[in-house]
C-alpha positions in Angstrom: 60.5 25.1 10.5 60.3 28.9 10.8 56.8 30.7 9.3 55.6 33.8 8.1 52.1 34.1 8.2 50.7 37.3 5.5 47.3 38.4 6.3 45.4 41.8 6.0 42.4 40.2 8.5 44.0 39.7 12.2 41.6 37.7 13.4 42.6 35.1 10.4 46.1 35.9 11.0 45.6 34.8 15.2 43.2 31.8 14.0 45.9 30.1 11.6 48.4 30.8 14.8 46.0 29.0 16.7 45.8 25.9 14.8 49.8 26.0 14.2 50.6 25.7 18.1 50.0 22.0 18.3 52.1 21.5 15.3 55.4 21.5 16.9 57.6 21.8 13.9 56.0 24.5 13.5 57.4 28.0 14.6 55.3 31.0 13.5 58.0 33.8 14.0 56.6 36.5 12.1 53.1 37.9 10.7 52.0 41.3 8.4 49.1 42.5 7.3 50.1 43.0 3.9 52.9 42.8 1.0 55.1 45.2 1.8 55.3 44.4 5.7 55.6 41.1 4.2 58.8 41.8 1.9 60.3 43.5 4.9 59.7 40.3 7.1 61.1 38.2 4.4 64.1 39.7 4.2 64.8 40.0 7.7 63.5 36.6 8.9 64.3 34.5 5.9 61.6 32.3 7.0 61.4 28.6 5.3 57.3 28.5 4.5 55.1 31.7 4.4 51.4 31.1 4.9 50.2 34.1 2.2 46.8 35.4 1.7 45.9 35.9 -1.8 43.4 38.7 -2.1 44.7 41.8 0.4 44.2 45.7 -0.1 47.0 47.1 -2.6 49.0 44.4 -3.4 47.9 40.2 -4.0 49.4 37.9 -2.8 50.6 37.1 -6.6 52.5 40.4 -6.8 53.8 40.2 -3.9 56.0 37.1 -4.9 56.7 38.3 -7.8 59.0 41.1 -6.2 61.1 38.7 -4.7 64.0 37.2 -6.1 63.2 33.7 -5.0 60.6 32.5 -2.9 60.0 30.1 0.0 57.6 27.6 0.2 54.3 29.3 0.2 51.1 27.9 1.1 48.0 29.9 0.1 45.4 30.8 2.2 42.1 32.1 0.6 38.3 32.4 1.0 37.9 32.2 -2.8 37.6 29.2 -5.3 38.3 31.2 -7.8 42.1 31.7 -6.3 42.3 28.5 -4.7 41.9 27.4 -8.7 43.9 29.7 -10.1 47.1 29.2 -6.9 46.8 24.9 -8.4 47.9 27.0 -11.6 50.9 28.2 -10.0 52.2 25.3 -8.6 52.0 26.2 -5.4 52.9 23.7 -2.8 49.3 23.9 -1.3 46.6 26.1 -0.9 44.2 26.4 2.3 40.6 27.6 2.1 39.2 30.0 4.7 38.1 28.8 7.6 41.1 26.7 7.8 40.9 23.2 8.7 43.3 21.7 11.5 43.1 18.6 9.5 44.0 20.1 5.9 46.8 22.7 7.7 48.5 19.4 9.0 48.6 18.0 5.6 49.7 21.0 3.9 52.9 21.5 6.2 53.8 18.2 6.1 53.9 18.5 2.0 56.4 21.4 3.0 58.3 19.1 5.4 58.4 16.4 2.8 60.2 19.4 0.0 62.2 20.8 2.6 63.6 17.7 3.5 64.9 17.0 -0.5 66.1 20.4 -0.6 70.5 20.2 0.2 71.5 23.2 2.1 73.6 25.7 0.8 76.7 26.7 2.0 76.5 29.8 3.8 78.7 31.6 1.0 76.2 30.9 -2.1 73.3 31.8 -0.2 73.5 35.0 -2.1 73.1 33.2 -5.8 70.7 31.3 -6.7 71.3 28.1 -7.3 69.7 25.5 -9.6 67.6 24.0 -6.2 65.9 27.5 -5.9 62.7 28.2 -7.0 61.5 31.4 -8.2 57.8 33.1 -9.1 57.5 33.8 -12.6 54.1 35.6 -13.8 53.5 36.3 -17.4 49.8 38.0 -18.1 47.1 35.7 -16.6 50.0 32.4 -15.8 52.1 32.2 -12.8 54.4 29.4 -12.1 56.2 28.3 -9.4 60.1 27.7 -11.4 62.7 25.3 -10.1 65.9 27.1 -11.7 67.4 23.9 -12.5 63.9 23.2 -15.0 65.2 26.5 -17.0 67.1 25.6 -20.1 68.3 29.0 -21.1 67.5 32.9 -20.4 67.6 34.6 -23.5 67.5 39.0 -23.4 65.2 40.7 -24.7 65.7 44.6 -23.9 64.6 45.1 -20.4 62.6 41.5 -20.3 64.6 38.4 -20.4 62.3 34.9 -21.2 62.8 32.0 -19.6 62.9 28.4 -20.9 61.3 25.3 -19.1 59.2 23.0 -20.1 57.1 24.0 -23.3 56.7 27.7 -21.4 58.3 30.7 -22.7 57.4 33.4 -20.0 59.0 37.1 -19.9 60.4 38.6 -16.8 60.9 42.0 -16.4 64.6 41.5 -15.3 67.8 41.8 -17.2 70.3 39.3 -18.4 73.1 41.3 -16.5 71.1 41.1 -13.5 70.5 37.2 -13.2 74.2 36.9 -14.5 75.5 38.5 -11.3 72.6 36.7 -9.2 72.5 33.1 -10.6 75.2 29.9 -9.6 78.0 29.9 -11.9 78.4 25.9 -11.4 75.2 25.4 -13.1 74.9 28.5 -15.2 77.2 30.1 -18.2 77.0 33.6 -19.9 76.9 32.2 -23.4 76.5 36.0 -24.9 74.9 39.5 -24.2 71.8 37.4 -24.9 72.0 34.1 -23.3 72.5 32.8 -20.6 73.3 28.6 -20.8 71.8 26.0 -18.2 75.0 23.6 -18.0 72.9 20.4 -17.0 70.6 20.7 -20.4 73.6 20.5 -23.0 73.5 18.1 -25.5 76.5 18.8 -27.5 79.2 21.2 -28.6 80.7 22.2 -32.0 83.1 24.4 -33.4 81.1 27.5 -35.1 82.6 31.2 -36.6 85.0 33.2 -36.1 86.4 30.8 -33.2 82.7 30.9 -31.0 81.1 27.8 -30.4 77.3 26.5 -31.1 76.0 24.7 -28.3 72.7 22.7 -29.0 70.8 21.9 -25.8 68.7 18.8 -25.1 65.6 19.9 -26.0 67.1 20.8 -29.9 67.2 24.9 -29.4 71.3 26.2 -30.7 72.9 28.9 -29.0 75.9 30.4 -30.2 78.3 31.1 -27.7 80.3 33.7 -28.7 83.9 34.0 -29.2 85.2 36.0 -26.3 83.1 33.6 -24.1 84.4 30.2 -25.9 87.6 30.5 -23.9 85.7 30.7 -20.7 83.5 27.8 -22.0 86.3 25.3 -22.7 88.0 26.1 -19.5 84.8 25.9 -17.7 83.7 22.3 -19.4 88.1 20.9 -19.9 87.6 20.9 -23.3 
């Protein structure tokens, strides 16, 4: 299991090496000392867990992931209470408090062993979507969740903004629906409109509606009209 460890204190960053070298599913290929090193790293290591200080000069840890398109698993690392409270808001798989504790790190990469281990891996050819395993940062005001794509009911537009549905959260990302159409698996997701976009697994029924569209009504009772252009694609997608 490959690691990034994001730091803007060295000395933490060699400690939390340190403790890691007994661990020997463990490999600690990377370190920066801030976000942007730390997007760079990302996306040229494509490591599986990052080990990400929360409070650093310029950007937190927090806006860090919300720049990336999906995230690995992230443990946080943190000298605060007040973050260590606020990362159990975020779902995040664990959170560390400074000075780290050989005892609690060992604990807190098995929990990432554990995931990793459900997790099926992709083909080398969809790496590039996301699919419904992924999980993604979402941060709206104050909240931050950790999303699983394949908890999202439906993305529904909004200009610039498109919210996402999961659970009884409605948060807005500041992404548009063209963009997660290109980015997300078409096996599990379906262009319903210009202004939705359908989770397959969460339908409930179909029905005939206007002009030759459909209405689709999804488990949790929300309707989405899927419009008529897209019907065809629907039908052929579902063999109905």
């Amino acid at each position: 299991m490959n690691a990034l460890i994001v730091d803007d204190e060295r000395l933490a960053r060699e400690e939390l090496k340190r403790l890691l070298e007994p661990i020997a599913n463990v490999t600690v290929v990377g370190e920066a000392p801030n976000a942007d090193k730390a997007i760079e790293k990302i996306g040229e290591l494509k490591p599986d867990l990052i080990f990400l200080d929360i409070q650093m000069p310029g950007k937190t840890g927090f806006e860090m992931l919300e720049e990336l398109d999906a995230a690995p698993e992230v443990v946080f690392t943190t000298a605060y209470d007040e973050y260590a409270l606020k990362a159990f808001e975020v779902n995040a798989l664990d959170y560390l408090l400074k000075p780290v504790e050989s005892a609690r790190l060992a604990e807190a990469v098995e929990k990432v062993e554990k995931r990793l281990a459900k997790s099926e891996e992709k083909p080398e050819a969809d790496r590039e979507r996301l699919s419904a395993e992924d999980r993604v940062f979402v941060k709206d005001g104050e909240r931050c969740w950790f999303v699983k794509l394949g908890d999202v009911r439906l993305f529904e537009s909004e200009g610039n903004y498109v919210r996402l549905f999961f659970d009884k959260h409605k948060p807005l990302i500041l992404k548009t629906l063209n963009y997660l159409d290109q980015r997300l698996d078409p096996d599990s997701f379906f262009r319903a409109s210009r202004k939705h976009i359908l989770n397959l697994k969460w339908i409930d029924n179909v029905e005939p509606w206007l002009n030759g569209g459909l209405l689709v009504k999804l488990t949790d009772g929300a309707k989405v009209e899927v419009s008529r252009r897209q019907s065809v694609k629907f039908k052929e997608r579902l063999s109905l």
